[in-house]
C-alpha positions, 0 to 999 in steps of 0.5 A: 215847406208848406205844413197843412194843418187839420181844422178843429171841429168847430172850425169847419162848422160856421160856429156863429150860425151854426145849421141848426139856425138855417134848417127850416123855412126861416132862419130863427134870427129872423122869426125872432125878429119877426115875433117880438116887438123892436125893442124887445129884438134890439134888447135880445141882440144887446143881451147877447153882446154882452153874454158873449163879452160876459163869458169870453175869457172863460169859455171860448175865447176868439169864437166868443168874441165873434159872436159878440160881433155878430150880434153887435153888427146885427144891432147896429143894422137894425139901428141904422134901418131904424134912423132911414 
């Protein structure tokens, strides 16, 4: 017998770029991107790994842990287009 379970709230809404982010003309990741200077951005990216490996045990556990790797897959993006 297959059990359906009920998603909690916060699962059904993509908790790592939640639609706030995505209601305007330009995504915020985006506009910050193109508002500091690459350094600044890259450094904004690094806080917010470490921000979230910071607090996971303590607040949100696994959706901590993958905002962290949001972060840190959008580093090494902007890393790897820095290096072509």
């Amino acid at each position: 017998m297959t059990k359906i379970f009920r998603k909690r709230e916060w699962e059904r809404e993509d908790s790592i770029n939640p639609s706030h982010y995505k209601d305007t003309d330009i995504e915020f990741i985006e506009y910050a991107k193109a508002t500091m200077t690459r350094e600044g951005f890259e450094g904004a990216l690094e806080f917010n790994v470490k921000k979230y490996m910071h607090r996971f045990k303590e607040k949100n556990l696994a959706v901590d842990l993958k905002k962290a790797e949001w972060y840190l897959q959008r580093l090494i993006k902007e890393i790897h287009r820095r290096s072509e």
